[in-house]
C-alpha positions as CSV (number, residue, x, y, z in Angstrom):
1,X,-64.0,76.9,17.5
2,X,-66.0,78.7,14.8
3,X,-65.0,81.3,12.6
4,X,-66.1,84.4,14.5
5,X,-64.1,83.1,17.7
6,X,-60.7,82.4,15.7
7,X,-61.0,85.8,14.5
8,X,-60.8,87.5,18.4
9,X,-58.4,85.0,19.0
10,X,-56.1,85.7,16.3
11,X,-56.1,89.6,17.5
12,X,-53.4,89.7,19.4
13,X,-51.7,92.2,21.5
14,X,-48.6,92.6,18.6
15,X,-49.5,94.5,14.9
16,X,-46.7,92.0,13.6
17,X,-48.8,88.8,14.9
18,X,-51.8,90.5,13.5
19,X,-50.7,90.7,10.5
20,X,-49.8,86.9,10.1
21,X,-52.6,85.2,12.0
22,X,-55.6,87.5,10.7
23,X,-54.8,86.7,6.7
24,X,-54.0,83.0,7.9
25,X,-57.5,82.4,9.1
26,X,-59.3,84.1,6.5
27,X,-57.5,82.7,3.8
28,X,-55.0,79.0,4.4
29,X,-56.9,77.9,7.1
30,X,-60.3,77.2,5.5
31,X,-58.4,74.7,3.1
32,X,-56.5,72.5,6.2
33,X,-57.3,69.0,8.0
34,X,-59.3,69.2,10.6
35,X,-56.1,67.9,12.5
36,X,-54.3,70.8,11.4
37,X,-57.1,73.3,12.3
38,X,-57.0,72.0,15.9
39,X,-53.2,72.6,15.7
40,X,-54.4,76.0,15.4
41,X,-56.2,76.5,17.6
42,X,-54.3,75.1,19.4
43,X,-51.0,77.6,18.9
44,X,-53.7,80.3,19.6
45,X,-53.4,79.2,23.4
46,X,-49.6,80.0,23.3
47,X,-48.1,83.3,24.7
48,X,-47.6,86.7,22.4
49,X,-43.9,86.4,23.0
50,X,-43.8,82.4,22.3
51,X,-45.6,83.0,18.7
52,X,-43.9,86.4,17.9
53,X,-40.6,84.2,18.1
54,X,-41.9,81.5,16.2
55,X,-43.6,83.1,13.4
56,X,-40.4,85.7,13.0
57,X,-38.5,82.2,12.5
58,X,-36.6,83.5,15.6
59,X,-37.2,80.0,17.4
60,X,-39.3,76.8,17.4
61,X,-41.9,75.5,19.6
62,X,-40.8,72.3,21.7
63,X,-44.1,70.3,20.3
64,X,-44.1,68.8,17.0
65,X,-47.7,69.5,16.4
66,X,-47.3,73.2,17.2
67,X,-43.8,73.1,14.6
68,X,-46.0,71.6,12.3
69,X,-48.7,74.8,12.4
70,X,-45.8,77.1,12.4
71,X,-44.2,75.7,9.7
72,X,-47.4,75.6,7.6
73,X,-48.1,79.2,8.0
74,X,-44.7,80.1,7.1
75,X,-45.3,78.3,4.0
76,X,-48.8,80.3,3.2
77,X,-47.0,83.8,3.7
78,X,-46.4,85.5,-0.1
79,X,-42.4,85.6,-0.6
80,X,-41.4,88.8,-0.4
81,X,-38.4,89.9,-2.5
């Protein structure tokens, strides 16, 4: 998927998913694997309510490739506090 197209795709229909996916591609996402960056694109496919959970670290996805995305943009996100 090139660059433009993971940009729509990471506008999602929740500010708070915004705001995690939009910096991700712009920023982490240039430096992964290709494997990774199909795991990506991949977790783009999921439902709002799927990713809202799993990127609020209220839940995990059942896949392991899609826990291993997850888990890697929890680790690109700036600690707060």
């Amino acid at each position: 998927m090139n660059k433009n197209r993971l940009r729509w795709a990471c506008r999602r229909g929740m500010l708070e998913l915004d705001l995690i996916l939009g910096p991700f591609v712009e920023g982490p996402f240039e430096l992964l694997e290709e494997s990774d960056q199909l795991r990506f694109e991949a977790l783009l496919e999921c439902e709002d309510q799927n990713l809202f959970l799993w990127l609020m670290k209220r839940g995990q996805p059942d896949s392991p490739d899609l826990q291993r995305i997850v888990r890697i943009i929890h680790e690109s996100r700036p600690q707060i506090g």
